[in-house]
C-alpha positions in Angstrom: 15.3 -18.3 6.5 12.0 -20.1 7.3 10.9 -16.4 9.2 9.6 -13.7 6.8 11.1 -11.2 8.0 11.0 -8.5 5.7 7.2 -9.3 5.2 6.6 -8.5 8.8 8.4 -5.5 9.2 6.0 -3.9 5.9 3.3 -4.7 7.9 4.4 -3.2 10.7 5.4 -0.2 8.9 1.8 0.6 7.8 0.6 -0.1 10.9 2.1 2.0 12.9 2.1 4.9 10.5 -1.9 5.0 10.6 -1.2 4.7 14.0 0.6 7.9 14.6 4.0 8.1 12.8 3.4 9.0 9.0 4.5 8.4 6.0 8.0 8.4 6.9 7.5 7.1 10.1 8.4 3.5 8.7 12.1 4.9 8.9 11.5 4.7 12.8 9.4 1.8 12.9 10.9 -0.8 11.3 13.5 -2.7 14.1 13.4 -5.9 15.4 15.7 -5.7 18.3 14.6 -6.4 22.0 16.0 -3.9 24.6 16.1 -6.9 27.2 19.5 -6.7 29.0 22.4 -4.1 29.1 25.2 -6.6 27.3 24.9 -6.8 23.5 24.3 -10.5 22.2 23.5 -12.2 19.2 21.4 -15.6 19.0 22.1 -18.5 17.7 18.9 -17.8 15.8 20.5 -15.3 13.1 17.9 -13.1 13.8 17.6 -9.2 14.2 15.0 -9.7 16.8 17.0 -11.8 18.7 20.0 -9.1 19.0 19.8 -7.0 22.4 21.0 -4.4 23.5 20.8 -1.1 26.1 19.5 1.5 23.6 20.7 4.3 26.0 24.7 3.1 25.3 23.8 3.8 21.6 22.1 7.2 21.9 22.5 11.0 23.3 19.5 12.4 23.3 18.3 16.2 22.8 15.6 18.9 23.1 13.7 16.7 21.3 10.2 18.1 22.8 10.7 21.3 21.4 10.6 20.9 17.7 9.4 23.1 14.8 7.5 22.1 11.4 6.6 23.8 8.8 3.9 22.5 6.4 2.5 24.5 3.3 -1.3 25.3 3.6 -2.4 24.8 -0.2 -1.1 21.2 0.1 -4.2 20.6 2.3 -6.9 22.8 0.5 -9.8 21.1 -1.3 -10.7 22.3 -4.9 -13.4 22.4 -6.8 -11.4 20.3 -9.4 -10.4 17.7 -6.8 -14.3 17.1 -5.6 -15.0 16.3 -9.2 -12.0 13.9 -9.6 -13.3 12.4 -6.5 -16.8 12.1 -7.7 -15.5 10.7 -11.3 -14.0 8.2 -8.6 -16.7 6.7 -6.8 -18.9 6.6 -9.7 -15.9 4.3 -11.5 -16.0 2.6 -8.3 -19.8 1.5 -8.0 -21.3 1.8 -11.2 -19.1 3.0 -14.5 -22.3 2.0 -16.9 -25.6 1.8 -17.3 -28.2 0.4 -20.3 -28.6 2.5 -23.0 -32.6 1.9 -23.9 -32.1 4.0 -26.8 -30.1 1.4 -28.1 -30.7 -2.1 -29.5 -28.5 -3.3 -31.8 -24.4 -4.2 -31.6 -22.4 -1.5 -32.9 -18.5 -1.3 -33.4 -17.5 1.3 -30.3 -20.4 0.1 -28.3 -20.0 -1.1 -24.3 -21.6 -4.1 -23.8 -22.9 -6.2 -21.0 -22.4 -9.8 -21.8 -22.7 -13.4 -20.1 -20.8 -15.7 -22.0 -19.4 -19.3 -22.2 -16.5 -20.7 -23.6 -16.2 -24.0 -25.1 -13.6 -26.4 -26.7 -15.0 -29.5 -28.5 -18.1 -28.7 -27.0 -17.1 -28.9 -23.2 -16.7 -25.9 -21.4 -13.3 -24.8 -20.5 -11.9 -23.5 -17.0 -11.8 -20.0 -16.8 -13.8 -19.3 -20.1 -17.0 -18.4 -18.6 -18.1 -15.3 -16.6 -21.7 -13.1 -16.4 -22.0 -9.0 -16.3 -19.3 -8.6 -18.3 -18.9 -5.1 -19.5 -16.7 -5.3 -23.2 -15.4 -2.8 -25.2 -16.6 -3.6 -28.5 -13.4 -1.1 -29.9 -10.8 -1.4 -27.7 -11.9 -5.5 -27.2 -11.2 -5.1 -23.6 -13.2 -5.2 -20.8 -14.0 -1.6 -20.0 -14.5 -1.6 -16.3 -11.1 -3.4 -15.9 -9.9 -2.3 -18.8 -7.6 -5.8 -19.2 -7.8 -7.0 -23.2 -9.4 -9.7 -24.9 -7.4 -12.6 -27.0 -7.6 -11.3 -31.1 -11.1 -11.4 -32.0 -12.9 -12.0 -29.0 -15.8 -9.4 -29.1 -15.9 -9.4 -33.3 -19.0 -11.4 -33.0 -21.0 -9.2 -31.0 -21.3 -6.9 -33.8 -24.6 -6.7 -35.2 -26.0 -8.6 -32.7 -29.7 -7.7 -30.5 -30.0 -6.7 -26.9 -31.3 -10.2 -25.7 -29.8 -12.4 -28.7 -27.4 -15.1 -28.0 -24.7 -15.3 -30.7 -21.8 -18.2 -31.2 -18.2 -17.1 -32.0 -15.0 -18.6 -32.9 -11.6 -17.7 -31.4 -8.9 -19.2 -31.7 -5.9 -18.7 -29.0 -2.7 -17.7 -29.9 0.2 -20.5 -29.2 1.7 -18.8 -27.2 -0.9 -18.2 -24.9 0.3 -20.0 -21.5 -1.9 -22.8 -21.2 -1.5 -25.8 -22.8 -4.9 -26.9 -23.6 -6.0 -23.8 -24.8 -2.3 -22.3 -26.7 -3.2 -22.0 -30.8 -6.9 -24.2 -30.0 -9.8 -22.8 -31.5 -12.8 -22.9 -29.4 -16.3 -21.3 -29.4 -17.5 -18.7 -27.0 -21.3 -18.3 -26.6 -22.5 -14.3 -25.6 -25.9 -13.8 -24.4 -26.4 -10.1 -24.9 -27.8 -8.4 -21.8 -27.6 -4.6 -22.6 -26.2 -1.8 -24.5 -24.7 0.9 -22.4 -23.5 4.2 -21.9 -20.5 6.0 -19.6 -22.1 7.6 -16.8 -20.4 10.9 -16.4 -21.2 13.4 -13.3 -23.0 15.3 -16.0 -25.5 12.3 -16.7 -25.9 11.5 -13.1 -29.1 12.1 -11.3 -30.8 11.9 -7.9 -31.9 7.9 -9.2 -28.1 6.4 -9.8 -27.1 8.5 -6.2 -29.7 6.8 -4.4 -29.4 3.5 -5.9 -25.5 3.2 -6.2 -24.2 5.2 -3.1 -27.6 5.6 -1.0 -27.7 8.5 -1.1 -31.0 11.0 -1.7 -29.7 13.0 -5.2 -26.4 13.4 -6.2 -25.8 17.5 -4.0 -25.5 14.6 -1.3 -22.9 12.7 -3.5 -21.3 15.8 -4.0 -21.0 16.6 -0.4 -19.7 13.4 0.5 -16.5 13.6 -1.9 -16.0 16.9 -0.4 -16.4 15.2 3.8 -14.4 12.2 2.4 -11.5 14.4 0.6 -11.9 16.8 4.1 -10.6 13.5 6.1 -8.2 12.5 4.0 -6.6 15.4 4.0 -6.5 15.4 7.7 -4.9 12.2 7.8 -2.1 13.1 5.1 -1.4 16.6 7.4 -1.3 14.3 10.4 1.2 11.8 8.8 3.1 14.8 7.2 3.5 16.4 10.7 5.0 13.4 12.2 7.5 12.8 8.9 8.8 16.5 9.9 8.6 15.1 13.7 10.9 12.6 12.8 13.3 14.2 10.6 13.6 17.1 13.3 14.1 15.1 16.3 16.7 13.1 14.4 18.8 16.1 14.0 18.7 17.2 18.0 19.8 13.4 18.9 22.5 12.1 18.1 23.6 8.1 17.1 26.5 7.2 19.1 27.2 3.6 17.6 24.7 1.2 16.2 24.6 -2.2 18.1 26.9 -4.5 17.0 25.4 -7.0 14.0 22.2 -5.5 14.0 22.6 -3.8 10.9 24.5 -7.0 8.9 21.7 -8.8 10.4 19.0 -6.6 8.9 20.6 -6.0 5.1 21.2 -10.0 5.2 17.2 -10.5 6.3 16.1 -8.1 3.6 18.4 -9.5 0.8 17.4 -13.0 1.5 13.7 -12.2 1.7 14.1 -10.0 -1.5 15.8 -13.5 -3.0 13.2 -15.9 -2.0 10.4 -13.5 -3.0 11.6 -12.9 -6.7 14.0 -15.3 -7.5 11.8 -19.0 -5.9 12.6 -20.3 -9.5 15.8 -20.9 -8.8 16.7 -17.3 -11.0 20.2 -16.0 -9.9 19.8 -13.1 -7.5 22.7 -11.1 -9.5 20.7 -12.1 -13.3 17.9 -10.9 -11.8 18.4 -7.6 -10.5 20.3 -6.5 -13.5 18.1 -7.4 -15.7 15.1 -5.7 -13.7 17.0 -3.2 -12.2 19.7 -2.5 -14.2 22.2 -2.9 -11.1 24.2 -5.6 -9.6 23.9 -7.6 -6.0 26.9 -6.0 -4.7 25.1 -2.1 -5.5 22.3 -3.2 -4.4 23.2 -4.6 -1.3 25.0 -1.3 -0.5 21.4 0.7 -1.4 19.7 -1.2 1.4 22.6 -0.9 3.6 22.6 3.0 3.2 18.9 2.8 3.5 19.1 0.5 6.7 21.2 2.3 8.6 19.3 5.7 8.0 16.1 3.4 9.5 18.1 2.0 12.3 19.2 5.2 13.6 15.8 7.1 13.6 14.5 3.6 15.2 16.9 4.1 17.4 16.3 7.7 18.7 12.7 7.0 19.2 13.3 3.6 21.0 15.5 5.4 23.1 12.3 8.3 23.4 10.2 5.8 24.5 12.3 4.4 27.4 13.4 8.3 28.3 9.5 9.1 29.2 9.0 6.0 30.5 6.2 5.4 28.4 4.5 2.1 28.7 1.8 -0.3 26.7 -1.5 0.5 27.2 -3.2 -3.2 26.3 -6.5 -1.3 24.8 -4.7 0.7 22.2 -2.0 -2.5 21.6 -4.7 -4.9 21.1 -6.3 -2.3 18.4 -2.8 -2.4 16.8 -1.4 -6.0 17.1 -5.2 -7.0 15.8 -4.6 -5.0 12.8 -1.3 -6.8 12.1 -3.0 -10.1 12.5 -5.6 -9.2 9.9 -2.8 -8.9 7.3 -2.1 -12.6 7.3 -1.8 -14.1 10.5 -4.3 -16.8 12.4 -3.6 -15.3 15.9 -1.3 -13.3 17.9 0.8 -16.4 18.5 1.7 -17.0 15.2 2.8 -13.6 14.7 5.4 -13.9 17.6 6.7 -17.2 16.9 7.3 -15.8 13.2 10.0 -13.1 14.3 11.6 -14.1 17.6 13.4 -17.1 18.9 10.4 -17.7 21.6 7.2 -16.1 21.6 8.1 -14.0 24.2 10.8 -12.8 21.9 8.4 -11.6 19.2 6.0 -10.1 21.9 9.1 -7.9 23.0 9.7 -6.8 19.7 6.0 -5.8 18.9 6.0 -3.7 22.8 8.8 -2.1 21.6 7.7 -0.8 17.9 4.2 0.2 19.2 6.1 2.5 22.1 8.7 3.7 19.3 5.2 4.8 17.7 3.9 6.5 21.1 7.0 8.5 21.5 6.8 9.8 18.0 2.7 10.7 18.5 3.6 12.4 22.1 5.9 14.8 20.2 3.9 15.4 17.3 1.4 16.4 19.9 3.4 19.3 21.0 5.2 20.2 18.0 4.9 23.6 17.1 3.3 23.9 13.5 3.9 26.6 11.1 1.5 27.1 7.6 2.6 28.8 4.8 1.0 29.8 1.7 3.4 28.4 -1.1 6.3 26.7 -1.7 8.7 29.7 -1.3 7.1 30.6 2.2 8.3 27.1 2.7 11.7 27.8 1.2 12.5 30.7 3.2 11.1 28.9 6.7 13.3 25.9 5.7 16.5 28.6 5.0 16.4 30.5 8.4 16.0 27.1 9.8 19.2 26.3 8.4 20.7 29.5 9.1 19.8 29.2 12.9 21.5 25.8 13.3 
């Protein structure tokens, strides 16, 4: 298929979970059908999007305003341990090492910052030279990245001065992957800019927090991890609410029937994006997937099939939501969102359309309809009722009288 489906509809997924519906909101968000006219019909096209259909002959829907959801209250708390991880974080992020002035010669263990150039024959090679390099004289890997060196590749650095410029011969192993350079020997030049140390939270001071994060001494770096982790964790209970949403409301409404060959339509769009995303070599489809997966086309086709239909049916119920409270686009909040989409790959809202759909029209439909699913799902998580418990067996015993009372 020349549309990337599958592509899209991750996209989309992401999107519209930030937007409102959480992390398991992308079982509800991920259709491609256009509600257009009551009579169900399939395009010539092939496509899911192209498949209509009266979402209320499909769906019963019930009390789905009223919902209940539990979510445990330590799963949301901020500890002193997590602050610290976060700090460890954004100094890994920014600045993992600095120059160590007590230190002027090349020892085996030491960190080093490094410009270097690669020749072969004398000419440098593509891809052999880079500056700011920091190298793990012991582990001969770079130690930001942490990615490793071909056999040999830092040995010469030993011994050598902060500010010398040393020659070093390394030869490639054959099998390498390039042809010019597989079992060639070729000389790599270091100039050797520092010798540095691991900056821990311990070593930090009010210098590196003003210089690496702007801020005036490193209580403000402190209190920023803390803000940061504070948001995240507002945004995680947000999406968590709206999975429970979702997992509630699909027990009170029910799934009559599933439109007819939107669900082939979908496993067949995933499958033969899955194929031309892992297997463009020309690899059989069936090879590959048990010798990556351990499992065959046929089982693997039924996982997604399973997994579909679950999506399709919570897509469903909130499609079906969305036409029930008459909800409607408002163009500020779409723009926000259909920009957002664009920025993940595509030149303008046109091209996003004409990707999906048959017309452009077509693709704009579908988009409407996802970003409403998405509104019906944030107006119930708005008046969802939200219990906290302490622990997971507070949690336990909700989710058992739960049970018990349907």
């Amino acid at each position: 298929m020349k549309r990337k489906i599958t592509a899209i509809l991750i996209v989309c997924m992401a999107m519209t979970a930030a937007a409102g519906c959480g992390s398991k909101a992308e079982n509800a968000q991920t259709g491609t059908e256009v509600p257009t006219e009551e009579s169900t019909e399939i395009s010539a096209s092939g496509s899911s999007v192209d498949i209509t259909y009266d979402v209320m002959d499909h769906v019963t829907l019930g009390d789905y305003m009223n919902v209940d959801v539990t979510l445990n209250e330590s799963d949301y708390q901020i500890t002193e341990d997590a602050v610290n991880s976060y700090v460890d974080q954004m100094i890994a992020s920014v600045k993992p090492y600095v120059p160590d002035e007590s230190k002027t010669v090349v020892e085996k263990g030491d960190v080093v910052d490094v410009n270097y150039v690669g020749k072969k024959d004398g000419v440098a090679f593509d891809g052999g030279s880079a500056e700011n390099q920091l190298i793990d004289t012991e582990a001969n890997a770079n130690a930001a990245a942490g990615s490793g060196y071909i056999d040999g590749f830092s040995d010469g650095l030993i011994g050598a001065k902060v500010g010398d410029t040393v020659d070093s011969d390394v030869t490639f192993p054959e099998d390498y992957g390039n042809e010019e350079l597989n079992g060639q020997t070729v000389t790599f030049t270091f100039t050797v800019n520092a010798i540095c140390k691991a900056v821990t939270r311990e070593s930090m001071d009010d210098a590196y927090a003003l210089e690496n994060f702007q801020l005036q001494n490193t209580e403000e770096v402190y209190a920023t991890a803390n803000t940061e982790l504070e948001q995240q964790m507002e945004t995680q209970k947000e999406s968590d609410i709206r999975a429970r949403v979702i997992e509630a409301v699909s027990k009170v409404c029910t799934v009559n029937s599933l439109p007819e060959g939107l669900l082939e339509t979908r496993v067949e769009e995933y499958i033969e994006n899955f194929r031309a995303y892992y297997c463009a070599d020309g690899t059989d489809l069936n090879e590959f997937l048990q010798s990556s997966y351990g499992t065959t086309e046929e089982e693997f086709r039924e996982q997604n099939r399973t997994y579909m239909e679950e999506s399709l049916r919570q897509e469903l119920i909130f499609e079906a939501i969305a036409e029930n409270e008459k909800l409607e686009v408002d163009q500020e909040g779409y723009d926000t969102y259909i920009s957002n989409i664009v920025a993940n790959g595509y030149g303008s809202e046109e091209a996003l359309y004409e990707s999906l759909g048959s017309t452009k029209e077509v693709g704009e439909n579908y988009f409407h309809k996802v970003y409403l699913e998405n509104k019906a799902c944030d107006l119930i998580a708005k008046q969802a009722k939200v219990t906290y418990t302490k622990g997971e067996e507070d949690t336990e015993a909700a989710e058992a009288v739960t049970s018990t009372e349907e």
